[in-house]
C-alpha positions as CSV (number, residue, x, y, z in Angstrom):
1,X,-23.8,-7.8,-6.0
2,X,-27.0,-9.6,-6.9
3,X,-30.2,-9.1,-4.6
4,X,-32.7,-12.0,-4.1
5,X,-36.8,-11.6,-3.6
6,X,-36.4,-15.0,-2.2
7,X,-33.4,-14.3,0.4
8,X,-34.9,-13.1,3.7
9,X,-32.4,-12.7,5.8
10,X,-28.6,-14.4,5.0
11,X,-25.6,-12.4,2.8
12,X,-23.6,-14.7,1.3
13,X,-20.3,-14.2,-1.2
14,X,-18.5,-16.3,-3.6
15,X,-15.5,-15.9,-6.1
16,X,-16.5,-16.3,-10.0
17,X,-13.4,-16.1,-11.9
18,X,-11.7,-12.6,-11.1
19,X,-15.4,-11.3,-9.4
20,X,-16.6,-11.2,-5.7
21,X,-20.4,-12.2,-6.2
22,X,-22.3,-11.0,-2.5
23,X,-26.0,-12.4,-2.5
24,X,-27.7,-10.3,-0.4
25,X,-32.0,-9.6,0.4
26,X,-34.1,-7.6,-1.7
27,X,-35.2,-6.0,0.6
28,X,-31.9,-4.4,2.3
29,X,-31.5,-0.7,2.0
30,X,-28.8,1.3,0.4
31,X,-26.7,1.4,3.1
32,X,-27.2,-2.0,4.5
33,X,-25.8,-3.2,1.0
34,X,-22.5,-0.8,1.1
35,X,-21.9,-2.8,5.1
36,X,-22.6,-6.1,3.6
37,X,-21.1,-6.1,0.3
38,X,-17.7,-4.3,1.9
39,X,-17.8,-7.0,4.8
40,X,-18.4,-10.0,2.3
41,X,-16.0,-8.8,0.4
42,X,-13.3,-8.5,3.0
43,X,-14.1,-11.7,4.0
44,X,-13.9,-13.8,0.6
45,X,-10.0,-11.7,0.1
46,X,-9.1,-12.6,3.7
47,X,-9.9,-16.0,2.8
48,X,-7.9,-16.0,0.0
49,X,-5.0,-14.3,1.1
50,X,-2.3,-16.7,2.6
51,X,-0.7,-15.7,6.1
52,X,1.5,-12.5,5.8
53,X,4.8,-12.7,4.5
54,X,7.9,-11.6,7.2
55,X,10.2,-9.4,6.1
56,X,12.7,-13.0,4.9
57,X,10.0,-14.2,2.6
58,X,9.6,-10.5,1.4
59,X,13.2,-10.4,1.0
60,X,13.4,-13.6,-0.7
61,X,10.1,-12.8,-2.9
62,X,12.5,-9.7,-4.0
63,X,15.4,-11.6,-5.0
64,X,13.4,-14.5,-7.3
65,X,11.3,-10.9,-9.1
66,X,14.9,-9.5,-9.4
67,X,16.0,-12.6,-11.0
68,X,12.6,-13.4,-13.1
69,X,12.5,-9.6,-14.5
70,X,15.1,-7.8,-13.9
71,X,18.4,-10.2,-15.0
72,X,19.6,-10.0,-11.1
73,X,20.7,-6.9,-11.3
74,X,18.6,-5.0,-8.6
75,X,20.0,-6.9,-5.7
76,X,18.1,-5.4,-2.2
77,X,20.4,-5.7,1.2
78,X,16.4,-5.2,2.8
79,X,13.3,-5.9,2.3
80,X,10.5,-5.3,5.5
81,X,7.4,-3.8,6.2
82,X,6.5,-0.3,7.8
83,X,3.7,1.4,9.3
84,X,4.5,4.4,8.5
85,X,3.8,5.2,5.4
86,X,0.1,6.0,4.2
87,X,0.6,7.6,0.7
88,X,2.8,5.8,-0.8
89,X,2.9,1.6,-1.5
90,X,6.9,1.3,-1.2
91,X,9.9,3.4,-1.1
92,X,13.6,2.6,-2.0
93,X,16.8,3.7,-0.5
94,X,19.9,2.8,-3.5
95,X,22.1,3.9,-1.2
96,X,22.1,1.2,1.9
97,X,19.7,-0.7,-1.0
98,X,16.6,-0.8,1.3
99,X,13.2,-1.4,0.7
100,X,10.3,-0.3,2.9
101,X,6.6,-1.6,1.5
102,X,3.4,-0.5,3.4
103,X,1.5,-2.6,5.5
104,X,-1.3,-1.6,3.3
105,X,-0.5,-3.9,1.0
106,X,-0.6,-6.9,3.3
107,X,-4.6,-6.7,2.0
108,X,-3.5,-6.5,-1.9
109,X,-3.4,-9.8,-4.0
110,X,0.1,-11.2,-4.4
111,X,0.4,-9.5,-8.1
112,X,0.3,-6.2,-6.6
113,X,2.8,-6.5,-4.5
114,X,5.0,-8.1,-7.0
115,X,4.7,-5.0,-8.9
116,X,5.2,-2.7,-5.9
117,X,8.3,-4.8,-5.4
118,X,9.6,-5.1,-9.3
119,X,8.8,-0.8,-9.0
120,X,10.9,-0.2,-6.2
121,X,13.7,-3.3,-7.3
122,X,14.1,-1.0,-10.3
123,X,14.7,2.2,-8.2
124,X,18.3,0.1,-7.4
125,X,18.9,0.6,-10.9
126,X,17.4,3.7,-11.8
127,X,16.7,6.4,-9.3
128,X,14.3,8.3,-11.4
129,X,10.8,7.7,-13.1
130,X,12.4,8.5,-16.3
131,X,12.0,6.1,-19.5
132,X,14.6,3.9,-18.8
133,X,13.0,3.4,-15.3
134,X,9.8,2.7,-16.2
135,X,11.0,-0.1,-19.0
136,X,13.0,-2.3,-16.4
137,X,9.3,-2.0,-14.0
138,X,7.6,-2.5,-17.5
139,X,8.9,-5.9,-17.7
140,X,6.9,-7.1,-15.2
141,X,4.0,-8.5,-17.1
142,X,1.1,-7.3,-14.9
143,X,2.6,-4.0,-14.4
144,X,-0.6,-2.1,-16.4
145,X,-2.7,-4.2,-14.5
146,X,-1.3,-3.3,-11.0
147,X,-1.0,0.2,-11.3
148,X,-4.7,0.3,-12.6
149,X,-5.9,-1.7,-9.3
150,X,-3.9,0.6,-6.8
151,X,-4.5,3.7,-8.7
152,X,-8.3,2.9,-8.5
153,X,-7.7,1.6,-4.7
154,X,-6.6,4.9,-3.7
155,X,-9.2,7.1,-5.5
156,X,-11.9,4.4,-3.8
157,X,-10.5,4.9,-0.6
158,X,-10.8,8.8,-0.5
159,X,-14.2,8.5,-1.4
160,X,-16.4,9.4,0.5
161,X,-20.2,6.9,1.1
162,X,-22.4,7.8,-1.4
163,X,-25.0,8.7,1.5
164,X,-22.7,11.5,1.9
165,X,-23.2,13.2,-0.9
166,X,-27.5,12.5,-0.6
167,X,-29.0,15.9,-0.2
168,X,-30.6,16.9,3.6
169,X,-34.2,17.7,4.4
């Protein structure tokens, strides 16, 4: 976020390399910078973002991560989206060898939902988080990365403003 003496009254927002830079006025309060800088922001990812992937492309995104990381040995029967689920990013059934993502991350860059995917692909191969678990998901070369960005995503989100915490007269 930059703020300008010489911007009156337009926001603007640009990618620099993995940065959102939001121009914004001087003179804009506190609060008016959280609205702007969250909207810009929203808008620049949107941009970015291509359309959403159906539940095929997911399942076909699956397969070529299975194949890429995991030797083509995690083979899902289903791979689809769900609405339902607001505390976790994915879930796994080995059993029927179903995959559930959350819609949440529609909104997430496509290397964060590779990982989400590669994660639960490796569930189909290990039910546990144990070592061996996390060294088929730790194949997947952003996997550090990933966790880091939803891991800081979630605290974010259950933040509250920071007007909340200013004190009351």
């Amino acid at each position: 976020m930059r703020r300008s003496k010489r911007r009156r009254r337009t926001v603007s927002a640009y990618r620099d390399d993995d940065h959102i830079v939001v121009l914004i006025p001087a003179s804009f309060s506190a609060e008016d910078e959280r609205e702007w800088v969250a909207t810009m922001v929203a808008r620049i990812e949107r941009r970015e973002r291509p359309d959403t992937l159906s539940d095929d492309d997911l399942l076909r995104r699956a397969l070529d991560l299975n194949d890429t990381y995991l030797g083509g040995l995690a083979v899902p029967e289903s791979v689809r989206w769900v609405t339902n689920q607001n505390s976790r990013w994915g879930s796994c059934t080995p059993g029927d060898r179903s995959i559930r993502l959350s819609e949440r991350l529609q909104r997430m860059p496509g290397w964060v939902l590779d990982y989400v995917l590669v994660h639960e692909l490796a569930h189909l191969l290990e039910p546990g988080h144990d070592e061996c678990f996390w060294g088929w998901v730790d194949r997947y070369p952003q996997a550090e990365r990933a966790k880091g960005y939803l891991l800081g995503w979630s605290e974010a989100s259950a933040v509250r403003p920071p007007s909340e915490f200013e004190p009351v007269d």
